[in-house]
N, C-alpha and C positions, 0 to 999 in steps of 0.2 A: 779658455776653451776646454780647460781640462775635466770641467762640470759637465756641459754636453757632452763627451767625447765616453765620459765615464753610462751618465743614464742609457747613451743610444748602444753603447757596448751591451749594455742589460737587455735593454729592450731586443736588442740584435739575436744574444743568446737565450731569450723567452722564445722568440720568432724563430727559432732553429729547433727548439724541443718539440714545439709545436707541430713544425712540418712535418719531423719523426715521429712525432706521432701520429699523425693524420694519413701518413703514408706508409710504413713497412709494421706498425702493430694494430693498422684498421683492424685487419682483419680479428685480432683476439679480443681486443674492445669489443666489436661487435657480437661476440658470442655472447659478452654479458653485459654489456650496455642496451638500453633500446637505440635508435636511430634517431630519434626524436630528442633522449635527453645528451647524445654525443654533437648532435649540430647545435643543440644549445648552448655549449658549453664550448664550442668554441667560435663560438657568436659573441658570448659574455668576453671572450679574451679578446677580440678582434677589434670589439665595441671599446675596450679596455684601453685597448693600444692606442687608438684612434684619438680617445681622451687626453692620454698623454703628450701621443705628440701635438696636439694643437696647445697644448700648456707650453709644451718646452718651447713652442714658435713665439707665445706670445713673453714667457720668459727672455727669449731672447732679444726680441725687440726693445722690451724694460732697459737688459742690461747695454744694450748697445748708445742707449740715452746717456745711462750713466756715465759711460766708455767715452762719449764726443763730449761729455761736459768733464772731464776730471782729465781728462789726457792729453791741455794744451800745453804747448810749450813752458816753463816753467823760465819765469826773470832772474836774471843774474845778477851778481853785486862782484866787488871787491873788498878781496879782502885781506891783511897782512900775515895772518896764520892760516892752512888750510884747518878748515872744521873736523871734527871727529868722525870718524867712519860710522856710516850709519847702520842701526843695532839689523839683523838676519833676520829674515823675514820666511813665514812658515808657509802662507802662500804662493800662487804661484801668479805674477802681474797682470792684469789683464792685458795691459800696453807697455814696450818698455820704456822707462822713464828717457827724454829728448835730449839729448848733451848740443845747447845754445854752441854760437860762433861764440871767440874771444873777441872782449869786446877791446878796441885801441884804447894807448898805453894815457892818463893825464897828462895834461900839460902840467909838469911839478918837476921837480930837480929829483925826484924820488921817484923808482920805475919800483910798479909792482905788477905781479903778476898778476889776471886775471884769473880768477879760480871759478866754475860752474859750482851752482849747489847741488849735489846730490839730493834728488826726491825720493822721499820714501814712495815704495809702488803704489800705484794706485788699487785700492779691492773694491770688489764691488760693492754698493750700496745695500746693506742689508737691512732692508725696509721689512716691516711687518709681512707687508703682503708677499715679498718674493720667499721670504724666509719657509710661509705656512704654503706657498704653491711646493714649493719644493719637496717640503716636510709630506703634503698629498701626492707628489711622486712619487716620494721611496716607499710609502704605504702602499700604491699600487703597485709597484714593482715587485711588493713581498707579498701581497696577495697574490700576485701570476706565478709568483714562483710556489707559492701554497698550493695552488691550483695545480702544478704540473707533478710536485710530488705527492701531490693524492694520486693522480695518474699512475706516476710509475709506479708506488705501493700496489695499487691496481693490477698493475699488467704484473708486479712482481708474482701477487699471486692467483694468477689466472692464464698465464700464459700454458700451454699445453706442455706435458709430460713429456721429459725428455727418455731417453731409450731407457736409464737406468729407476724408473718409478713404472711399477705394476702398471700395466694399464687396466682400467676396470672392465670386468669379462661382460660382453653384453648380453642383453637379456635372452632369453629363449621365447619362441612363440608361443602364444597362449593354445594349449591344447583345447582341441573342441569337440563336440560331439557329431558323430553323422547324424544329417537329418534331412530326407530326402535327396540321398545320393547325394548330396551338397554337402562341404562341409565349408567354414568364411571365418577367418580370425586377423585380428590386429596384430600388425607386426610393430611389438611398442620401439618409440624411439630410443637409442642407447642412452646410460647415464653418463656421469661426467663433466668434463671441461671442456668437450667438444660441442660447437652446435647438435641441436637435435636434427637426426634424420629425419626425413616426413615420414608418419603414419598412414597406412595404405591397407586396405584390405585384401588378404590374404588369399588367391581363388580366383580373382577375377578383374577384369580393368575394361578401362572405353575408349568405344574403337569408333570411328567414323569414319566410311565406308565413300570410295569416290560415287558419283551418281553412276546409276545402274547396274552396281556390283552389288552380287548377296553373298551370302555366309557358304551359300552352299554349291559355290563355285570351286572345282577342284584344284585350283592354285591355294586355297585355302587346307588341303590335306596334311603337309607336312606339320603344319602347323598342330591340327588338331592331332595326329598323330604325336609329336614332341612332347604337346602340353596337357594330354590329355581334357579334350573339349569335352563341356556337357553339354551346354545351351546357351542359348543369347534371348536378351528382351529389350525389344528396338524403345527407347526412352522417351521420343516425343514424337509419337505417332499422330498425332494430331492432323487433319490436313493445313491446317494454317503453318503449324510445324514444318510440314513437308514440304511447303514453297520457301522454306527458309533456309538459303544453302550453308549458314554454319550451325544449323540441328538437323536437318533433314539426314537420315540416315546412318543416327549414331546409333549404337549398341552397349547395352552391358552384356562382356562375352563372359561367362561361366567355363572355369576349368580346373584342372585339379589342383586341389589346396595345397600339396607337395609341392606342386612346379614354381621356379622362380618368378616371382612377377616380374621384376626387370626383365631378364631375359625375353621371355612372353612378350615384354614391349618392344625393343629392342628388335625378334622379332618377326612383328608387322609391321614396325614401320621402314623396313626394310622391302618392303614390298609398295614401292612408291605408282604403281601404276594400278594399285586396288583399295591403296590405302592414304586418306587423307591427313590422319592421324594418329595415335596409341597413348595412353598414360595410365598409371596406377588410377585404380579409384581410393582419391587419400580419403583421409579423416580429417573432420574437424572436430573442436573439443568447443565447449560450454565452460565457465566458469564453475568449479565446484559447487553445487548447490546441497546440500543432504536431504535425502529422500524423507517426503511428507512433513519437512521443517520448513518448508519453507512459506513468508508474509509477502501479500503484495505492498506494495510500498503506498506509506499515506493518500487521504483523500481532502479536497476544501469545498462555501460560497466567497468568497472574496474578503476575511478567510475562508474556507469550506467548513463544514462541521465534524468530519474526519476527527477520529480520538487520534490517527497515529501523524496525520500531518504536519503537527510539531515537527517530529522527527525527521520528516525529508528534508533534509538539509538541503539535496540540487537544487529544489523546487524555488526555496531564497536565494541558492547562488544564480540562478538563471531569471531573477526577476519576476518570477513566475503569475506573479498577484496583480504587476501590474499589465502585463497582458491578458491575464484574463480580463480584468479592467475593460477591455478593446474584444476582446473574441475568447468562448470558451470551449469551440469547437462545434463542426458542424456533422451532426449525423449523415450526410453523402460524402464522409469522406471515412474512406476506407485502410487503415490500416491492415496490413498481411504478416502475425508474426510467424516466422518460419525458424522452427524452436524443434523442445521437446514437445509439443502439443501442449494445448490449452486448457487450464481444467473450466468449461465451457456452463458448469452449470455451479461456479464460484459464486457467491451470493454477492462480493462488488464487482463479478463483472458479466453474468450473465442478462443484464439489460442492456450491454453494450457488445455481445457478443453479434456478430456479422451471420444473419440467415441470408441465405440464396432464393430470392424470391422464385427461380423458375421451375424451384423442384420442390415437388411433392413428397412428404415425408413418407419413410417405408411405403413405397409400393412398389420396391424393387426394378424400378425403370429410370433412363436417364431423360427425364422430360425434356430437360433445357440442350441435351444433344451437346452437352460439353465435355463426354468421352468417359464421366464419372456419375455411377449409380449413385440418387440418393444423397448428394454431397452435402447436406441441408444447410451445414456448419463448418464446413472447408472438407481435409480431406489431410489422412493419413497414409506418408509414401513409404514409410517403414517396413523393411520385407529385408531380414537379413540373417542368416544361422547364425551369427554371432551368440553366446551367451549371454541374454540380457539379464537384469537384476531379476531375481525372483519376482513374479507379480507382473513384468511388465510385459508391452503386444508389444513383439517384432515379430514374428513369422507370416501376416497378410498384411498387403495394402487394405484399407477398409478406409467408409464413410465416418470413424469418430477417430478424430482427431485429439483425443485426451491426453492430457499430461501427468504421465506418472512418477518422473525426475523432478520437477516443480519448476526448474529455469526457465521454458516459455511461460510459465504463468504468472514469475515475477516481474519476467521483461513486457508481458501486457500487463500487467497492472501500474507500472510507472507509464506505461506512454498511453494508457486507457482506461486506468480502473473508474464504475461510478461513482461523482464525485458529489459533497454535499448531499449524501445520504444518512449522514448519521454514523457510519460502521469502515471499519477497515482503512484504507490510503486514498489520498486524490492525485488521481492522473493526469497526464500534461494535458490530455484535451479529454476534458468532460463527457463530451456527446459522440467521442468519435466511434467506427464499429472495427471491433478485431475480428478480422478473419483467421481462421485457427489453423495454419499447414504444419502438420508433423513431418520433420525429417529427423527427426532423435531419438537415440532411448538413453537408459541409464544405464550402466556398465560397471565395473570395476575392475582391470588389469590383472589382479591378483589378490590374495585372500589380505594380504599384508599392506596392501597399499591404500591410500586415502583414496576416500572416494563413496558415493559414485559418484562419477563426471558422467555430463551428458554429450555424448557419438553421435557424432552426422558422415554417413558417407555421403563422396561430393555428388555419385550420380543421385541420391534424394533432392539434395539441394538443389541439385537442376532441374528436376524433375518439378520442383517446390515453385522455381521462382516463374516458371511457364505457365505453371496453375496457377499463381495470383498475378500473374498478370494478364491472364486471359480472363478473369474473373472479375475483376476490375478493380482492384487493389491501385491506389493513388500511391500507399507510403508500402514500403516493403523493410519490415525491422529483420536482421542476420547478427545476432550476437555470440558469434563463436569465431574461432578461429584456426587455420590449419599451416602445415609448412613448407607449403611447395604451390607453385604455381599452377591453374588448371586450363587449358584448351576449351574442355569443356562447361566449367565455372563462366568462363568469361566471356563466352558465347549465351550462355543462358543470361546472364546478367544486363550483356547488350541487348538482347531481342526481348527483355522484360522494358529497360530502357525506350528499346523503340516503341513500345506500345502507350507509350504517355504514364 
């Protein structure tokens, strides 16, 4: 038993590193793990275990065969001399050897004694097959244990900074320019070994208002007084908006860019009889793309004729050929990428580019009465003092939607570019149409820092996902991502939801 006794010892002390792990150092893993590759990883060990123990089950049944056939009583003789002691034995018995009754004396004139033979112990049978199960035990057992000290190497060096190491001085806010009595800056998130704080803009946050309360109710004084109010711009003014009671009534409130934004939140929502809700308006970030570098990604027919389609690697890992094989996309169906705007007059994607049949180009009117002049080709909700890269519109909402970062135009060209044209990449659906909603621009943090990355505040985004789905947007592409949870995000997201 001392074979078992020894593996499940192992196994026992793997399952104990384990749970210390997964319990009092979650939290530092998690700052540098994603979530995704830490439950995997201890899936693989779980899966691991589970292997083993049904071996050592079936193991044991093997040796317990062995054990009822080698462990019977052993036949006695007699004999005139006792036999020699039998030579020390380095294992340990599986059974101890049976000491027989004394057997009665012959009938002879000569009395001897009965003497039992000592048996040598019995070991277990070492057949090929238990030898190599076993041999694939201790291998997994030294893989679990490889696996856990990658971990601790890990946590050794990532655990946070005890009192005697500098902690590193956090960043200072990005200076801005006034412009229009407004001024709106990114508070970047700290460096280091601590999670990143969320990114929020600087100035201003959104506030949803109980029904029948306005801004300009004198319980609202203190407030403005504190924080120095400029102005507010109600977000989904819409009337379909307005029968919707988790958008109806929300605000982006404007105030001064000194004042704490937490505090500010903090508060109004201390005023639970005027106020529904309060949060920063964070940021979301884009994957680095560099300005005017950037390819829409290949194009195919079945292959496509695309020069770069070789190259899209996803296209083969997703099987891509053989569904088009089945469908290559149908022009009424509407993709909405809500990016840095679209550069809408790309030569693979402006045949696939999404018009608004209800509006009439430039005549300065909102025909189709969907709240936006002119929208021909979606619509850009960008309106922010932030410092944007040289070159690019942030300072009005307006009717073109262009992309001067190039990230929404790489992320519609993989899910729409034209395909089987001869030029450029082929897209997952050939015939589908992108609707173009700008909530980005392109940015850079500081002179020194990589970049630009493409900026979304989250009231654009909300502001984004209301407009394609009141527009008729079927697929809604969002390739960015931010750090902190939004009220207001997730409202706009369900009531795009509820519109099919």
């Amino acid at each position: 038993m001392n074979l078992f006794s020894n593996i499940f010892k192992k196994i026992i002390t793997v399952a104990l590193v384990i749970i210390i792990l997964n319990s009092s150092t979650a939290p530092v893993l998690g700052a540098q793990l994603q979530p995704s590759d830490y439950n995997v990883l201890f899936a693989q060990v779980s899966q691991t275990l589970e292997a083993i123990r049904i071996k050592i089950l079936a193991i044991a049944a093997a040796l317990n065969e062995v054990t009822a056939e080698e462990a019977e009583p052993a036949p006695t003789r007699t004999t005139v001399s006792p036999p020699p002691p039998p030579p020390a034995y380095q294992s340990t018995p599986i059974a101890s050897p049976v000491a027989p009754p004394p057997l009665p004396a012959p009938a002879s004139t000569q009395t001897v004694t009965p003497t039992p033979i000592v048996r040598q112990p019995v070991q277990p049978r070492q057949t090929p097959t238990t030898v190599n199960t076993i041999d694939q035990i201790a291998a997994q057992i030294t893989f679990l244990k490889a696996r856990v000290l990658d971990l601790q190497k890990q946590l050794a060096g990532r655990t946070a900074p005890t009192s005697s190491v500098t902690q590193p001085a956090a960043p200072s806010p990005i200076t801005l320019t006034q412009v229009n009595n407004q001024s709106r800056s990114i508070v970047p998130a700290p460096s280091g070994l601590q999670p990143k704080e969320p990114e929020f803009v600087k100035g201003n946050l959104i506030a949803q208002l109980k029904p029948g309360v306005s801004l300009g109710s004198p319980e609202f004084n203190d407030f403005k007084n504190n924080f120095g109010f400029q102005n507010a711009k109600e977000l989904f003014p819409r009337p379909q908006h307005q029968q919707n009671p988790s958008l109806s009534n929300t605000y982006l409130i404007n105030f001064s860019p000194s004042a704490d934004v937490r505090g500010a939140v903090l508060a109004l929502n201390q005023k639970p009889n005027l106020i529904i809700r309060a949060e920063p308006n964070f940021i979301a970030k884009t994957q680095q793309v560099p300005v005017q570098q950037v390819q829409i990604a290949p194009i195919l027919p079945i292959p496509p004729n695309d020069p770069l389609y070789p190259q899209q690697w996803h296209l083969a890992k997703v099987k891509a050929e053989d569904a088009w094989g089945i469908e290559r996309g149908n022009p009424n169906t509407v993709i909405a990428v809500i990016d840095t705007g679209v550069r809408w007059n790309h030569p693979d994607l402006a045949a696939n580019i999404w018009i608004n049949s209800g509006e009439i180009p430039n005549n300065n009117l909102d025909d189709d009465n969907n709240g936006y002049i002119d929208d021909v080709r979606g619509w850009d909700f960008v309106e922010t003092i932030f410092p944007c890269w040289p070159g690019e519109d942030c300072n009005t909402e307006d009717n073109n939607p262009n992309d001067f970062h190039g990230h929404g135009t790489h992320v519609a060209g993989i899910a729409g570019a034209v395909t089987n044209n001869g030029i450029g990449v082929a897209g997952a659906c050939w015939f589908c149409k992108l609707m173009a909603v700008r909530a980005g621009f392109a940015y850079q943090p500081s002179p020194t820092a990589p970049g630009p990355f493409g900026a979304l505040e989250y009231d654009d985004i909300a502001q984004a996902l209301t407009y394609a789905a009141d527009n008729g947007a079927d697929i809604i592409s969002m390739s960015f991502g931010g750090y902190d949870d939004s009220q207001t995000m997730e409202n706009a997201v369900n009531y795009a939801y509820s519109q099919g």
